[in-house]
C-alpha positions in Angstrom: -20.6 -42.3 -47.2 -23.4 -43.4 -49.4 -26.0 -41.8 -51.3 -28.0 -43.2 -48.8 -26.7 -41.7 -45.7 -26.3 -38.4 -47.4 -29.9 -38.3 -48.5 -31.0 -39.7 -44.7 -29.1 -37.0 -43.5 -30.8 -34.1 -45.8 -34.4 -35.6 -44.5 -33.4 -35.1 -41.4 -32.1 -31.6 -41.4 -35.3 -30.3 -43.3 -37.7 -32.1 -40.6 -35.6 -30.3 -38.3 -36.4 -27.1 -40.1 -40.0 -28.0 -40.6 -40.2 -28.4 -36.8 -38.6 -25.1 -35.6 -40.9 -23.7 -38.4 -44.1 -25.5 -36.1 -42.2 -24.8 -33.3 -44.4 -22.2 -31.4 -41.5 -20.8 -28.6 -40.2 -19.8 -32.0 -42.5 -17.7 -32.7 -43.1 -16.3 -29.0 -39.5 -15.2 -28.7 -40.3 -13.6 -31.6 -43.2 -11.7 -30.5 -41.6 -11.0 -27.4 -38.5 -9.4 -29.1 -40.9 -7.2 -30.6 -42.5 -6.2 -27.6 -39.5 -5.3 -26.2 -37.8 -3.6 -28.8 -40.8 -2.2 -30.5 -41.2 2.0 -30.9 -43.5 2.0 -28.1 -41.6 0.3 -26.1 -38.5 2.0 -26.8 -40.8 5.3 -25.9 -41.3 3.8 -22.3 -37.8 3.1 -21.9 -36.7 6.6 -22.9 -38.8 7.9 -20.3 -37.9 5.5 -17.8 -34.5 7.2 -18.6 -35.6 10.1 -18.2 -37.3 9.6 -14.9 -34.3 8.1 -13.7 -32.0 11.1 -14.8 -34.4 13.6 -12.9 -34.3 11.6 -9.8 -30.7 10.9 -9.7 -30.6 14.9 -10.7 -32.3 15.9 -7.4 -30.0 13.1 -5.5 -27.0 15.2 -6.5 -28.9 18.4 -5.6 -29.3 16.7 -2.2 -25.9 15.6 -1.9 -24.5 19.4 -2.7 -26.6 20.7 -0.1 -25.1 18.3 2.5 -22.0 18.7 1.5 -22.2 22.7 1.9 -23.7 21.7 5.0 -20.9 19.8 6.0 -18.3 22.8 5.1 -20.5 25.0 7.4 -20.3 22.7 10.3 -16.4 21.8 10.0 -15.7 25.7 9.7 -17.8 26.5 13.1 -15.6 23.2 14.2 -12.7 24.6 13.3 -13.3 28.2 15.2 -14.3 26.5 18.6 -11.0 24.2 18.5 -8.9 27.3 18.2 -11.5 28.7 21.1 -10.6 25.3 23.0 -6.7 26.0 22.2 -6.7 29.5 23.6 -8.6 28.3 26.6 -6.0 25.1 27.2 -3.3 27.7 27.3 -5.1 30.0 29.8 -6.0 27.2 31.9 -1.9 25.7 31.7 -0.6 29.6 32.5 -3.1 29.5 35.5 -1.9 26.2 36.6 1.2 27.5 36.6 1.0 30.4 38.7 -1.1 28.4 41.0 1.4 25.7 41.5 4.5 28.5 41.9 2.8 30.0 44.4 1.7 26.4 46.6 5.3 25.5 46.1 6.7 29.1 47.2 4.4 28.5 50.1 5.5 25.0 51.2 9.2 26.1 50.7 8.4 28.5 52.9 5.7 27.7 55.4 6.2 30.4 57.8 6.5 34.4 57.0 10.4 35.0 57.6 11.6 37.3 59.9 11.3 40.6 57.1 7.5 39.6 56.4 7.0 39.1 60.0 8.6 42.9 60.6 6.9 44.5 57.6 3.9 43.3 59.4 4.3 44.5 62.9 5.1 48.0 62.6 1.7 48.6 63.1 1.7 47.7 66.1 4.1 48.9 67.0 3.0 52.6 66.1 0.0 51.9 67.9 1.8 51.0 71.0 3.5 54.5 71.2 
């Protein structure tokens, strides 16, 4: 390369500078950094923080309460499904005895001769 060129070049790269120096989004971004990151605004993000840590405080408190809430209620759950149990079992002994006696009874439709004497002595007494 040539003097020339290399001198072209430099020219070019300080009006470049001069520009971004002119240039006023330069500046803004800048400003703007400082706006965000100044002490003041750091002090309104800190409490921000803090306002957030509160609020997701009581959203825990909140959650513990529904959760004990929830023990509660599976306990009482737990205490009527053993009632239920107990009851099932009383209901299939019932069934049971029920259905031994309707089949007892078909089997044996009419009293046999014993029942039928067991239940005629008394007339029988009253006859004499």
């Amino acid at each position: 390369m040539s003097n020339k060129e290399d001198r072209g070049q430099g020219n070019d790269n300080s009006n470049k500078e001069k520009k971004n120096l002119n240039n006023y989004n330069h500046f803004k971004s800048i400003t703007d950094w400082w706006q965000q990151y100044s002490p003041l605004a750091l002090g309104e993000m800190y409490n921000e923080y803090i306002e957030y840590t509160a609020r997701m405080t009581e959203i825990y408190k909140e959650y513990i309460k529904s959760s004990e809430k929830m023990t509660e209620l599976y306990k009482e759950l737990a205490v009527n499904t053993e009632r239920m149990t107990e009851l099932y079992k009383e209901s299939v002994n019932s069934t049971e005895r029920m259905t031994k006696y309707w089949l007892d009874k078909f089997r044996n439709p009419l009293p046999s001769k014993e029942q039928r004497r067991e239940r005629q002595p008394s007339k029988s007494k009253d006859k004499k």
